[in-house]
C-alpha positions as CSV (number, residue, x, y, z in Angstrom):
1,X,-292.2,26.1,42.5
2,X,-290.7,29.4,41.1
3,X,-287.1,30.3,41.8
4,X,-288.8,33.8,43.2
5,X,-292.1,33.3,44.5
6,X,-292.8,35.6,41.3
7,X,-296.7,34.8,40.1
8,X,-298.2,37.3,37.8
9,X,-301.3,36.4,35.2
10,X,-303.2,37.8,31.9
11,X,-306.5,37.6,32.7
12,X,-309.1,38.4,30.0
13,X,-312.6,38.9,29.5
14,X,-313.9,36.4,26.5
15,X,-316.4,39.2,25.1
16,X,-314.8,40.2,21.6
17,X,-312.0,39.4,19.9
18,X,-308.4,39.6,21.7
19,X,-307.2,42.3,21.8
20,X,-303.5,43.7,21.1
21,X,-303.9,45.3,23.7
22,X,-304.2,42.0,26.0
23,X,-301.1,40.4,24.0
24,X,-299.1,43.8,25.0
25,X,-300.2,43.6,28.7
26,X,-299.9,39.5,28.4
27,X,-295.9,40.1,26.9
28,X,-295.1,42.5,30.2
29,X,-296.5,39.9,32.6
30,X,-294.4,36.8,30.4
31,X,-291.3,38.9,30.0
32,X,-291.6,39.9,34.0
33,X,-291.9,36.4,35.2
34,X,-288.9,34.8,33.1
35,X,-286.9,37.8,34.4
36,X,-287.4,37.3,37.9
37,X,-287.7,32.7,37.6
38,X,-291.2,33.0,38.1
39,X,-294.7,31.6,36.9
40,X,-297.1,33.2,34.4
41,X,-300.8,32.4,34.5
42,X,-303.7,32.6,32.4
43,X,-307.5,33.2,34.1
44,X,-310.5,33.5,32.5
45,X,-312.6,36.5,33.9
46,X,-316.4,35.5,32.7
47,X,-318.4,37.1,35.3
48,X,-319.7,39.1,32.2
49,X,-322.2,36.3,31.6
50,X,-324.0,37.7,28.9
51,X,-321.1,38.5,26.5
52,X,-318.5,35.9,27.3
53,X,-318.6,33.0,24.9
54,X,-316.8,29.7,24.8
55,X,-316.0,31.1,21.3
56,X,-314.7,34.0,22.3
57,X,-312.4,32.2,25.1
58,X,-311.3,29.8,22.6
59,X,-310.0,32.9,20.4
60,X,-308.5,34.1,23.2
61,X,-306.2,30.9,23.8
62,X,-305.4,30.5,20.3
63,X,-304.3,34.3,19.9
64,X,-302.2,33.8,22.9
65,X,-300.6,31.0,21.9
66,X,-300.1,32.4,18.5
67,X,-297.9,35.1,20.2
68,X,-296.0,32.8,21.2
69,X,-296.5,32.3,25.1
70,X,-297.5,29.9,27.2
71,X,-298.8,29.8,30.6
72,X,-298.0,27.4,33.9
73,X,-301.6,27.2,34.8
74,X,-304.6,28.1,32.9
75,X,-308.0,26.6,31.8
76,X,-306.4,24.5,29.7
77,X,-303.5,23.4,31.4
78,X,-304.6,23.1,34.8
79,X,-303.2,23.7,37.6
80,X,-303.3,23.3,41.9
81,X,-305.3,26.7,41.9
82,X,-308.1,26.0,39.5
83,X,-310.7,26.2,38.6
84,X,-309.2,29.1,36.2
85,X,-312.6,30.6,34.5
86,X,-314.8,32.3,36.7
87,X,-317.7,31.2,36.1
88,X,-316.5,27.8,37.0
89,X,-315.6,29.2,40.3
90,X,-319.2,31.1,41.0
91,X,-319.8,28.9,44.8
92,X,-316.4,29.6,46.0
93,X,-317.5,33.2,45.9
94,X,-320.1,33.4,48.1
95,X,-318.9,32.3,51.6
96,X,-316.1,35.5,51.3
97,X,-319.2,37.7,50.5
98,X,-321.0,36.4,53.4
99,X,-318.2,37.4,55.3
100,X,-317.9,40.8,54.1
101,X,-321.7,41.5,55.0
102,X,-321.1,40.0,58.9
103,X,-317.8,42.0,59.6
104,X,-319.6,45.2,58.2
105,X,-317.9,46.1,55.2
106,X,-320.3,45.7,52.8
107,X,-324.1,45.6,53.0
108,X,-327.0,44.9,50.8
109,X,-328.7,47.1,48.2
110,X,-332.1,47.4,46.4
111,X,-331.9,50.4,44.6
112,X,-333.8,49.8,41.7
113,X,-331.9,50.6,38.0
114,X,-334.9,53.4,37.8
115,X,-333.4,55.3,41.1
116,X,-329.7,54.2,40.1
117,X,-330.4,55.9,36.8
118,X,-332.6,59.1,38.1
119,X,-329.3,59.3,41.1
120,X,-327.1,59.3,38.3
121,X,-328.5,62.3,36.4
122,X,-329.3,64.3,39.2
123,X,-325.6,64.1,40.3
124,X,-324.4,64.7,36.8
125,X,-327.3,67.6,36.0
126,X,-325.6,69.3,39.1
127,X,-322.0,69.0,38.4
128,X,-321.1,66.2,39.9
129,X,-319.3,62.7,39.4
130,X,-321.9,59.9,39.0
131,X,-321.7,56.9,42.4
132,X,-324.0,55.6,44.8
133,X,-325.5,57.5,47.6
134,X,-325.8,55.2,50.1
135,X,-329.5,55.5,50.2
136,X,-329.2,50.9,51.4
137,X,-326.1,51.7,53.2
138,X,-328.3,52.3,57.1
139,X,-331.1,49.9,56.3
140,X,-331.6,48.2,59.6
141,X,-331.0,44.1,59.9
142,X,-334.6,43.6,60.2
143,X,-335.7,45.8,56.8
144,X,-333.0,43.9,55.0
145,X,-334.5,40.3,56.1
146,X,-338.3,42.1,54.9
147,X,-337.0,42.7,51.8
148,X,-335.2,39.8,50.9
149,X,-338.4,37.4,52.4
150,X,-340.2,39.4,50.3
151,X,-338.7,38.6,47.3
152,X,-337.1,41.9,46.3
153,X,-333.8,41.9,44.3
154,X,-330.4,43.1,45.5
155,X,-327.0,43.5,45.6
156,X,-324.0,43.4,47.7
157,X,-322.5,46.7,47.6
158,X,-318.8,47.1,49.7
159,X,-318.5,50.6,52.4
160,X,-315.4,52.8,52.0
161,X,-314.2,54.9,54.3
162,X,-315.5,58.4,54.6
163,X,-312.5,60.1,54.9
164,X,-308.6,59.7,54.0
165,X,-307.0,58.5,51.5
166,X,-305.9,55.2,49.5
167,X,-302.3,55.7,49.8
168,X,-299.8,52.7,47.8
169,X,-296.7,52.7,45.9
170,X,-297.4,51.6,42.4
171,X,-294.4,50.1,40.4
172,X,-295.0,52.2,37.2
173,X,-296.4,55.4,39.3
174,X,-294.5,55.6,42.7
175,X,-296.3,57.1,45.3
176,X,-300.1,57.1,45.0
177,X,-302.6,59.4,46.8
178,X,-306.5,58.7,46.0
179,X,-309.3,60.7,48.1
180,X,-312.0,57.9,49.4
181,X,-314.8,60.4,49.0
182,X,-314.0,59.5,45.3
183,X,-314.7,56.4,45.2
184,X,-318.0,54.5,44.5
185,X,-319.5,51.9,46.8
186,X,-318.9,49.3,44.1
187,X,-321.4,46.4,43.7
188,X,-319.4,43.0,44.3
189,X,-322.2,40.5,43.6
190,X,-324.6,41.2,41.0
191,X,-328.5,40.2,41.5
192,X,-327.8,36.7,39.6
193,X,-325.1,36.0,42.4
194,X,-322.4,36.2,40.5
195,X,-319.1,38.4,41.5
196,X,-318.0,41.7,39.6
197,X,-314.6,41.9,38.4
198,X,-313.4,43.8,41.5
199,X,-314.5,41.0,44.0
200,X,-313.8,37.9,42.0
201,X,-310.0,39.9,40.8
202,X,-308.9,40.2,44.4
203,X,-310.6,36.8,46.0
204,X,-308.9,34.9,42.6
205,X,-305.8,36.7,42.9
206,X,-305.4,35.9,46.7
207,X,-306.3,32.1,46.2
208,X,-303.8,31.8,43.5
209,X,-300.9,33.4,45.2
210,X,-300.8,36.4,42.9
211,X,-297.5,38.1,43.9
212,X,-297.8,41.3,41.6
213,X,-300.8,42.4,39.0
214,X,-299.6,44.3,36.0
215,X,-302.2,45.4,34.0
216,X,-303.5,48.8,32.1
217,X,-303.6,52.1,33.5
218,X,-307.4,52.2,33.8
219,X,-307.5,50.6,36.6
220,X,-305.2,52.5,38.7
221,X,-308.5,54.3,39.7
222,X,-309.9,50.4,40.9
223,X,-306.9,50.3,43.6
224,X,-308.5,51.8,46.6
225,X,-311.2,49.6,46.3
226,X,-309.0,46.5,45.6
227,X,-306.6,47.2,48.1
228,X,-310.0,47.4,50.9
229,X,-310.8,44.3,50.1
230,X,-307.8,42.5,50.9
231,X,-307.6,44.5,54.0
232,X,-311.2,43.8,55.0
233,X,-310.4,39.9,54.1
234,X,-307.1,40.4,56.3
235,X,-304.7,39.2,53.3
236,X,-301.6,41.0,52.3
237,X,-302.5,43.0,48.8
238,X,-299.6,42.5,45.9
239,X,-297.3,44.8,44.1
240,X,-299.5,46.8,41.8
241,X,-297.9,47.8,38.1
242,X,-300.0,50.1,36.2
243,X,-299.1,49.9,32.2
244,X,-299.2,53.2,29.9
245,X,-302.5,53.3,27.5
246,X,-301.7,51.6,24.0
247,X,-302.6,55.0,22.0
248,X,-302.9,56.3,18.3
249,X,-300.2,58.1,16.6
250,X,-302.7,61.4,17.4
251,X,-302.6,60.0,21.0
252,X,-306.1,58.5,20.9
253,X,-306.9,55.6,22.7
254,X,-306.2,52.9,20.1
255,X,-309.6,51.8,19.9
256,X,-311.6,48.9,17.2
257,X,-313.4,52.1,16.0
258,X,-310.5,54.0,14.8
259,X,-307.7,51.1,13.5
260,X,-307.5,48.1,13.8
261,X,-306.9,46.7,17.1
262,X,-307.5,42.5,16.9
263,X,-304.6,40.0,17.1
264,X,-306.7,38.3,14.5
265,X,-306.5,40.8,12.2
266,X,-302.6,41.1,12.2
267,X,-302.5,37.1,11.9
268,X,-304.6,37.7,8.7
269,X,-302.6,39.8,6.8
270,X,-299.1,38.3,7.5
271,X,-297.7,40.2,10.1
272,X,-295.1,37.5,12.2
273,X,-296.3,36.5,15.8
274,X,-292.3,37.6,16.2
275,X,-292.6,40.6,15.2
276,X,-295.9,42.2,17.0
277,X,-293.8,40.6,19.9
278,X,-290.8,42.3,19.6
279,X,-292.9,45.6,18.2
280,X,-295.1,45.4,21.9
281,X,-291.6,44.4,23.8
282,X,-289.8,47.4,23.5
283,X,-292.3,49.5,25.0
284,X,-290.9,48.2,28.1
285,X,-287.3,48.7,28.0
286,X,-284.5,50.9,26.3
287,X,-282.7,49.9,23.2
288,X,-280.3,51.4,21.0
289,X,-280.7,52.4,17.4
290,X,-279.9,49.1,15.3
291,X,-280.9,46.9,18.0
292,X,-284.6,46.6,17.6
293,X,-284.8,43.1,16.2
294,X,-285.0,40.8,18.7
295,X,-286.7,37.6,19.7
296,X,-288.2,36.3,22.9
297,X,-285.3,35.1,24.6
298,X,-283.7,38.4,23.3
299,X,-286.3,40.5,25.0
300,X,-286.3,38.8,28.3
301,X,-283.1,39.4,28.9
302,X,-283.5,43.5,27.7
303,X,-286.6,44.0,29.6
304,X,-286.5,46.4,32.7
305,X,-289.5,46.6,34.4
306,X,-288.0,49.3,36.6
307,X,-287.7,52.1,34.0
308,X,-290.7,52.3,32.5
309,X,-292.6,55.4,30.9
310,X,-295.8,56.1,31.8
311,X,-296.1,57.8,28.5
312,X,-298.3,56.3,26.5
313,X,-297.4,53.1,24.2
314,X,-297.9,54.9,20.5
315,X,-298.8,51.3,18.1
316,X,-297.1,53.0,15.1
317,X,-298.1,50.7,12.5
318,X,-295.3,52.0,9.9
319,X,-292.8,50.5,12.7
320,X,-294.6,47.4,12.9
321,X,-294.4,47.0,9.1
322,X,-290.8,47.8,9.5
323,X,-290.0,45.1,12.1
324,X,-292.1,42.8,10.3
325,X,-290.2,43.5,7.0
326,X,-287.0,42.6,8.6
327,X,-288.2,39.6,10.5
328,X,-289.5,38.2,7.3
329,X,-286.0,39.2,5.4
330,X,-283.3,38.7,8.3
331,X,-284.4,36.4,10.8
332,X,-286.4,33.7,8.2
333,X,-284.5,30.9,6.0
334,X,-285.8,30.5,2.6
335,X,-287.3,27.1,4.0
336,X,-288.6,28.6,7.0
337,X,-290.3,31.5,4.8
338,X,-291.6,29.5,2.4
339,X,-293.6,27.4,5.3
340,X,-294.6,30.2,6.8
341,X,-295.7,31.8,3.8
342,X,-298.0,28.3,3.4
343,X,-299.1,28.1,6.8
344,X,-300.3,31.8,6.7
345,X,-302.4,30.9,3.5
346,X,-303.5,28.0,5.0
347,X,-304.9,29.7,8.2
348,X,-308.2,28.8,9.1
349,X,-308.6,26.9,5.8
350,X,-308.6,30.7,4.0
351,X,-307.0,29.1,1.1
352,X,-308.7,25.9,0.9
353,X,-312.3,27.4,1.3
354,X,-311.3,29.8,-1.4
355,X,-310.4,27.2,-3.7
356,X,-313.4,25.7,-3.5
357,X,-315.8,28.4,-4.0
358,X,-314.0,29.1,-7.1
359,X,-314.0,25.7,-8.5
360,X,-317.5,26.3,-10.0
361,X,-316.6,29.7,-11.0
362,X,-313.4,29.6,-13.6
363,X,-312.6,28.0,-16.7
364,X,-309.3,28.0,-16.2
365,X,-306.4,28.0,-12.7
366,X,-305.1,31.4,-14.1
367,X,-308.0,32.7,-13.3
368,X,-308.1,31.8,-9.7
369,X,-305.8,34.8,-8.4
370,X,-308.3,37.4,-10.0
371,X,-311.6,35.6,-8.6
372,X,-310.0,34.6,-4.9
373,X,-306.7,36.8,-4.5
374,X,-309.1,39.2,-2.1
375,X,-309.0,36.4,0.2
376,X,-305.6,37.1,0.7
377,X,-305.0,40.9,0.4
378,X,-303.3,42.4,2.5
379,X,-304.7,46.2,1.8
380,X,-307.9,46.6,0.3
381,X,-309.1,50.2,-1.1
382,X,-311.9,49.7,-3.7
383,X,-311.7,52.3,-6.6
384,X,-314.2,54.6,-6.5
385,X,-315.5,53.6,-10.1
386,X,-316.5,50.1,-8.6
387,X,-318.5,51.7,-6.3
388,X,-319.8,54.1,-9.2
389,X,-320.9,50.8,-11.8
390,X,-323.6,49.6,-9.0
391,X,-326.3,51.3,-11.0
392,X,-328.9,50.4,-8.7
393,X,-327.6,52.9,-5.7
394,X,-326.2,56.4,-5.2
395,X,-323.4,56.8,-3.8
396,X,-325.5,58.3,-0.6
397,X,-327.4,55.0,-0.5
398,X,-324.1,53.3,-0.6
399,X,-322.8,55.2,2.2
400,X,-326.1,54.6,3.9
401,X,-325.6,50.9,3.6
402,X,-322.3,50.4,4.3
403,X,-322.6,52.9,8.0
404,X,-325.5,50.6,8.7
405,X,-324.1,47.3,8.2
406,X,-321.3,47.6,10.4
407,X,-322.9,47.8,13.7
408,X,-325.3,45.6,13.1
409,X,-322.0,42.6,12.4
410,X,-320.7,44.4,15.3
411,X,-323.4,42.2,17.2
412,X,-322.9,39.2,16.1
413,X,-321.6,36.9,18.8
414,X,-321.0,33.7,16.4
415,X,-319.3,34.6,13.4
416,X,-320.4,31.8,9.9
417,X,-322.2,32.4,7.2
418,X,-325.4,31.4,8.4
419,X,-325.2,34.6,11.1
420,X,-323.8,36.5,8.1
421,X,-326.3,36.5,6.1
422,X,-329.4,35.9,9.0
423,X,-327.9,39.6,9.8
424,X,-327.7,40.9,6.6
425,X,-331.3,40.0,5.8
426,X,-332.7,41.3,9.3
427,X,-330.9,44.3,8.1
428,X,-332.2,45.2,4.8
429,X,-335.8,44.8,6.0
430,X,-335.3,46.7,8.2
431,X,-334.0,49.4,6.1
432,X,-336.5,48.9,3.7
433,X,-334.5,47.5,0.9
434,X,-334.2,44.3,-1.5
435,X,-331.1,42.1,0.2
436,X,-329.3,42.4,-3.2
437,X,-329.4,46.5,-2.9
438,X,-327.6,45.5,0.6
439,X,-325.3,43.4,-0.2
440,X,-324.2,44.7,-3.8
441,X,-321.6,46.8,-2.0
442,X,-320.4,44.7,0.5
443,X,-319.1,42.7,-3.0
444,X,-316.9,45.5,-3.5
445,X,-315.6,46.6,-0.1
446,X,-314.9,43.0,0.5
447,X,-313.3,42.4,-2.8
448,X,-312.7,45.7,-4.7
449,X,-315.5,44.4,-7.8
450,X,-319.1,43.1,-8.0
451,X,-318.3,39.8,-9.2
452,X,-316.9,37.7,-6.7
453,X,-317.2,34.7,-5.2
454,X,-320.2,34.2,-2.8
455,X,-320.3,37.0,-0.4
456,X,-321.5,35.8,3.2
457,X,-318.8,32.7,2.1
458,X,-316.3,35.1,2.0
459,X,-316.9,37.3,4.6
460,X,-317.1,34.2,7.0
461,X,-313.3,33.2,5.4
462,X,-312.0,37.1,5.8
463,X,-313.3,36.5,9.3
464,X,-314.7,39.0,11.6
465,X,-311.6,41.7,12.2
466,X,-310.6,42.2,8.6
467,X,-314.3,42.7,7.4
468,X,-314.4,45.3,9.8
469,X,-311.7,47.2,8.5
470,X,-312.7,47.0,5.1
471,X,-316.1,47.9,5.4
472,X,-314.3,51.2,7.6
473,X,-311.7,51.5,4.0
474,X,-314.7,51.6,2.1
475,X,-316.9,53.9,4.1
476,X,-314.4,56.2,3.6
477,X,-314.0,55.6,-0.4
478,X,-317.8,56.3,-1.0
479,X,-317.7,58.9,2.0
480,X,-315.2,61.1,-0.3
481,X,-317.1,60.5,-3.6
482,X,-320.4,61.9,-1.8
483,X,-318.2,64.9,-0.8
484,X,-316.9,65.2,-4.2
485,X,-319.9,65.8,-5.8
């Protein structure tokens, strides 16, 4: 039991790789439950069947626990609330949307996605917000039981009022006003039975004694319809705590597209689990100049969850390299950083795989950190001129290449070499070309030279986060020679 009653959860979708973003919102719901003696938990939201991946989930776990927290309950762990993934949970779903349909909050749609789609631009060609009309919402009982005896495909879509307002008091924002007429009659159980996030969030949240849901600020527009669901199931709705954006230093969205944005990648190059914890941490309290270091124990006992900003989070990566710099000089022994330092290398086998490729390659050790040190880079720029020696392409058929190649890893859902290169040779017939005029300059992004050890090998060892920011690094290389010209 907590000392509180305090029960707050991380509860991300295993689509991609984790986020920082999730570790940031993750840290606020940790740091808020040891302030206040209570639990943390971790559920799984899979309702995304077709992207979630036990792969991903596994990542997921691993990055979490890499930051360094842990969780009460979870799909690991257990727990007297489980299951705690989603899609293990999918017939405990149905008898609440059976009762939303009988007490007349909800009601069952056909729409086609040809209407939803021709709806959607009309509203949008004349100015308006795209959301359901409500063309299913008066269907009579007995054209509902036609339709469904004769086979047609539907879903359950929730009513909201038609006038008045969503009014709540959000522990970030205060005191919260939002118009019903702008809000969407949001689908809660797909055609393939399973829930949305909006139903299976507030029936999972309920069932596990959720006491207050911090999370990011994109959902604060989600509350009205959240907050009628627990009053059309009768239950009493928790403390909502809407979190500021993470954002760019140009106040961007920090996005995968623009920097990199995957715990993976910051376990990759060295950064300390410590110190993106105590980088993320003080967002969420007020310290004084000279007191920025500080462990977990350190930033429980700062954090104040009632004076946050709702400015937006700016992931300055020269202060993360500064924290990280002092971590690895102040708070580390000479034993402890030498371990480290080896358990970093040693990181998914990254060192061990690279020593083997090049066992075949050298005729002597000293040439191992020329061959294999790109395994371990931190910062990889090619030089232009390595780009310039491939004397089989431009550098516009280079550029060419490497824009093409990244969203077409960007699919991958398993990430080995076999995927790799399947991929890579998918790709090059489709563009027409001879796989080695594909993959000559991945040789260099990946490694800064043409000679290297085997590429899909290595790109499978760099793993999927850091070979997509140096494909980005070199895009922008060849992108500058190509204006240069």
């Amino acid at each position: 039991m907590t000392t509180s009653g305090v029960r707050v959860r991380i509860a991300p979708s295993p689509t991609g790789e984790p986020h920082v973003g999730t570790a940031y919102i993750a840290l606020f719901n940790y740091l808020f439950a040891k302030k206040h003696g209570g639990e943390f938990i971790l559920r799984i939201e899979d309702t995304d069947a077709t992207r979630s991946t036990l792969e991903f989930e596994q990542k997921v776990l691993d990055a979490l626990k890499w930051c360094g927290l842990d969780w009460k309950e979870g799909p690991d762990v257990g727990g007297p609330y489980g299951p705690y993934r989603q899609s293990d949970r999918k017939d405990l779903y149905q008898p609440y949307a059976q009762e939303l349909l009988d007490k007349g909050h909800a009601f069952r749609c056909f729409c086609t996605p040809e209407r939803l789609e021709q709806m959607r631009d009309a509203q949008r060609a004349a100015g308006k917000a795209p959301k359901y009309d409500g063309f299913c919402l008066h269907l009579k009982a007995e054209e509902v039981t036609a339709k469904m005896e004769a086979g047609e495909s539907s879903v359950i879509r929730m009513k909201i009022p038609t006038e008045g307002s969503c009014d709540f008091t959000d522990g970030v924002y205060g005191p919260v006003s939002i118009p019903y007429d702008s809000v969407d009659m949001q689908v809660l159980v797909k055609g393939d039975g399973m829930p949305t996030y909006h139903m299976a969030n507030v029936i999972d949240d309920h069932a596990m004694k959720i006491t207050h849901v911090a999370r990011g600020e994109e959902w604060l527009s989600s509350v009205p319809k959240h907050i009628l669901l627990y009053r059309y199931f009768g239950w009493q709705e928790p403390t909502f705590m809407h979190l500021s954006l993470m954002r760019n230093a140009d106040k961007s969205k920090l996005s995968k597209r623009k920097n990199p944005t995957s715990i993976s990648y910051y376990s990759a190059l060295g950064y300390l689990p410590e110190a993106l914890m105590n980088f993320l941490g003080l967002f969420f309290m007020q310290i004084g100049e000279g007191e920025e270091v500080l462990d977990m124990e350190e930033l429980a006992a700062q954090f104040d969850p009632e004076n946050l900003s709702k400015a937006g989070a700016i992931f300055d990566i020269q202060k993360l390299d500064w924290l990280n710099g002092r971590w690895l000089r102040e708070r580390l022994s000479e034993e402890e950083f030498i371990s480290r330092t080896l358990n970093w290398a040693m990181e998914n086998e990254r060192l061990k795989a690279g020593l083997k490729l090049s066992q075949s390659r050298i005729s002597k050790l000293g040439e191992i950190p020329n061959l294999a040190g790109f395994l371990l880079q931190s910062d990889m720029e090619p030089k232009p001129e390595a780009f310039a020696a491939l004397k089989k392409t431009s550098p516009e058929e280079t550029l060419e290449i490497l824009k093409a190649v990244q969203p077409a890893l960007e699919k991958l859902i398993e990430w080995n070499v076999e995927t790799i290169e399947q991929c890579l040779r998918e790709l090059s017939e489709e563009m027409d070309k001879k796989l080695r005029i594909v993959v000559a300059p991945l040789f260099v992004a990946m490694s800064g030279t043409s000679r290297s050890l085997p590429l899909f090998d290595s790109m499978d060892i760099l793993g999927r986060s850091v070979v997509r920011q140096r494909l980005k690094t070199a895009e922008k290389v060849v992108a500058a020679m190509v204006a240069a010209q």
